[in-house]
Backbone as JSON Lines, residues from 0, in Angstrom:
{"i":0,"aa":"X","n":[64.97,115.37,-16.16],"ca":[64.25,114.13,-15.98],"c":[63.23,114.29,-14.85]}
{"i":1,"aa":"X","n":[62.39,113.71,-15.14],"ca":[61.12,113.83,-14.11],"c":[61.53,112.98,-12.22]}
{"i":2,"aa":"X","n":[61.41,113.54,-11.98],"ca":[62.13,113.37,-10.38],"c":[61.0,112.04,-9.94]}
{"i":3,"aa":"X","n":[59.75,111.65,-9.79],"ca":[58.95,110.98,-9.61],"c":[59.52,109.62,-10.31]}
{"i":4,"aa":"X","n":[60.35,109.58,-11.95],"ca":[60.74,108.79,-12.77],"c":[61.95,108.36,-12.09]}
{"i":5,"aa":"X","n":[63.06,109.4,-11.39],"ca":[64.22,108.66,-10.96],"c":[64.07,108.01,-9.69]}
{"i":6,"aa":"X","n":[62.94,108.16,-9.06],"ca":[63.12,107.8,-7.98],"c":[62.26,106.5,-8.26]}
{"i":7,"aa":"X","n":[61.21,105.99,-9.09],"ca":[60.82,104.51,-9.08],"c":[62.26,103.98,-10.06]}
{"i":8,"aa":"X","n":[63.02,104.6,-10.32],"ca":[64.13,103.75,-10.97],"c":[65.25,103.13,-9.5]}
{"i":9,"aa":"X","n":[65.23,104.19,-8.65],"ca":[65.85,103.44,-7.69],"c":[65.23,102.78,-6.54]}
{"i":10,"aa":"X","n":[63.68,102.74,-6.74],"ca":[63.33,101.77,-5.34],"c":[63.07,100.71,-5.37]}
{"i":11,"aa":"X","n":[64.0,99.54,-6.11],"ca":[64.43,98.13,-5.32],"c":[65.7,98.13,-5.16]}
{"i":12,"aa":"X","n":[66.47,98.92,-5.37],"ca":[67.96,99.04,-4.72],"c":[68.22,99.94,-3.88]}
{"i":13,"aa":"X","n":[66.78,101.05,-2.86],"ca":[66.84,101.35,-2.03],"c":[66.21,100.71,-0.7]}
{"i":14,"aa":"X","n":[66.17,101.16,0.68],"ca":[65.22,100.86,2.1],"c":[63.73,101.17,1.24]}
{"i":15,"aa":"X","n":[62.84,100.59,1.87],"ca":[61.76,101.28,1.62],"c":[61.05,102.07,2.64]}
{"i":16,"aa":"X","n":[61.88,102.62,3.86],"ca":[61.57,104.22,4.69],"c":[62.34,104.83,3.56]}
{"i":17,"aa":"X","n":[63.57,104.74,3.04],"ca":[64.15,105.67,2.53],"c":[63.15,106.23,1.55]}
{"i":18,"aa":"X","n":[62.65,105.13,0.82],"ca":[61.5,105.58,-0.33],"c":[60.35,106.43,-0.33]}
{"i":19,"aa":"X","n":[60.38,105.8,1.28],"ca":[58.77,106.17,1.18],"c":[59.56,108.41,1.95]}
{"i":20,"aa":"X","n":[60.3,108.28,2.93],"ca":[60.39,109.45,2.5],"c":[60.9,110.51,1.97]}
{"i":21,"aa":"X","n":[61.27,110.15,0.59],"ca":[61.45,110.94,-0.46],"c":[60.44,110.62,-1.24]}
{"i":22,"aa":"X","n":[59.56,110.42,-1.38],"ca":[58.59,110.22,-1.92],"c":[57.39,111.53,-0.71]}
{"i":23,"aa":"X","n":[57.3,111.59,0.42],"ca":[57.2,112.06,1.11],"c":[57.2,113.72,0.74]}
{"i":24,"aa":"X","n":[58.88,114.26,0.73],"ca":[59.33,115.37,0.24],"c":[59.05,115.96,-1.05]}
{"i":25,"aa":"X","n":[58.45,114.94,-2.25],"ca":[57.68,115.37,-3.12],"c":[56.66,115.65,-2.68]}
{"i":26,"aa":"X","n":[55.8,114.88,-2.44],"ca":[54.4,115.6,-2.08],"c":[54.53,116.41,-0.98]}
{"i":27,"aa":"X","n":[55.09,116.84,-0.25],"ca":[54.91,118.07,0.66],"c":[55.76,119.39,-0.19]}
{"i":28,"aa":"X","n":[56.12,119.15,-1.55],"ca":[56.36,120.3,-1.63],"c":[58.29,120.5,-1.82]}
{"i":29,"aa":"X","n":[58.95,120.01,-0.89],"ca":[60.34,119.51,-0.7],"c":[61.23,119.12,-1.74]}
{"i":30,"aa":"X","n":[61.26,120.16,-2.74],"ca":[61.49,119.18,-4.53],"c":[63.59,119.49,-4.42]}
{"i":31,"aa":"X","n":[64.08,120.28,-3.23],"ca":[65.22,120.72,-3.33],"c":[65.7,119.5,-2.29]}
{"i":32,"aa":"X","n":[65.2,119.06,-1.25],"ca":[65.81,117.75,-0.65],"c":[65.73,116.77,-1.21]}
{"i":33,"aa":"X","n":[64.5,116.64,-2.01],"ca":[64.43,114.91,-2.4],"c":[65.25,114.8,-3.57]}
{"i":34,"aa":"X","n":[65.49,115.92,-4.32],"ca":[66.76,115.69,-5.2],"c":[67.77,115.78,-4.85]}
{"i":35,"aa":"X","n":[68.04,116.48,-3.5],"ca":[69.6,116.23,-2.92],"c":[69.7,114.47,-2.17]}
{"i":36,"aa":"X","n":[68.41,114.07,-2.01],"ca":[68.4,112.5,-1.63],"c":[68.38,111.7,-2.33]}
{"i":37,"aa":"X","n":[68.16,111.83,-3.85],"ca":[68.41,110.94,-4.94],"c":[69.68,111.18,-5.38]}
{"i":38,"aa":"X","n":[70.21,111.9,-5.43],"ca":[71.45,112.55,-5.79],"c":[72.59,111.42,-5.05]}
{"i":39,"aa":"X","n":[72.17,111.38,-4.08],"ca":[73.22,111.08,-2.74],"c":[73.06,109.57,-2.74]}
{"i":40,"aa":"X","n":[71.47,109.05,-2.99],"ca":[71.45,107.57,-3.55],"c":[72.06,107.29,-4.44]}
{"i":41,"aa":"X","n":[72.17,107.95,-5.89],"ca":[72.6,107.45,-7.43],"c":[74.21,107.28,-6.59]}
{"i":42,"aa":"X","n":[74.56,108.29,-6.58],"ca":[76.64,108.31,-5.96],"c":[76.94,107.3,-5.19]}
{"i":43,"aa":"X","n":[75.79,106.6,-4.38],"ca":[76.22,105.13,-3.63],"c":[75.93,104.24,-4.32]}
{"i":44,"aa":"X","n":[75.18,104.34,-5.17],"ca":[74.13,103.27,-6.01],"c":[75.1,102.57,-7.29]}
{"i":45,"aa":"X","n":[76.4,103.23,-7.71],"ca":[77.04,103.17,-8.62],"c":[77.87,102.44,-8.59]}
């Protein structure tokens, strides 16, 4: 799944610093944290 796609699926049930940086870690490149930070959102998110 497109990582850009899961992450507007979780930003109104996240902070929006949290959003903004993982959103952040995509554009710099960072594609192995911001999926360990969505990862770690979905497992609380549930």
């Amino acid at each position: 799944m497109n990582i850009y796609y899961e992450l507007r699926l979780l930003k109104n049930k996240i902070p929006k610093n949290t959003y903004k940086t993982i959103l952040g870690q995509i554009k710099s490149g960072d594609i192995k944290g911001a999926v360990k930070g969505i990862d770690r959102l979905r497992s609380e998110n549930k």
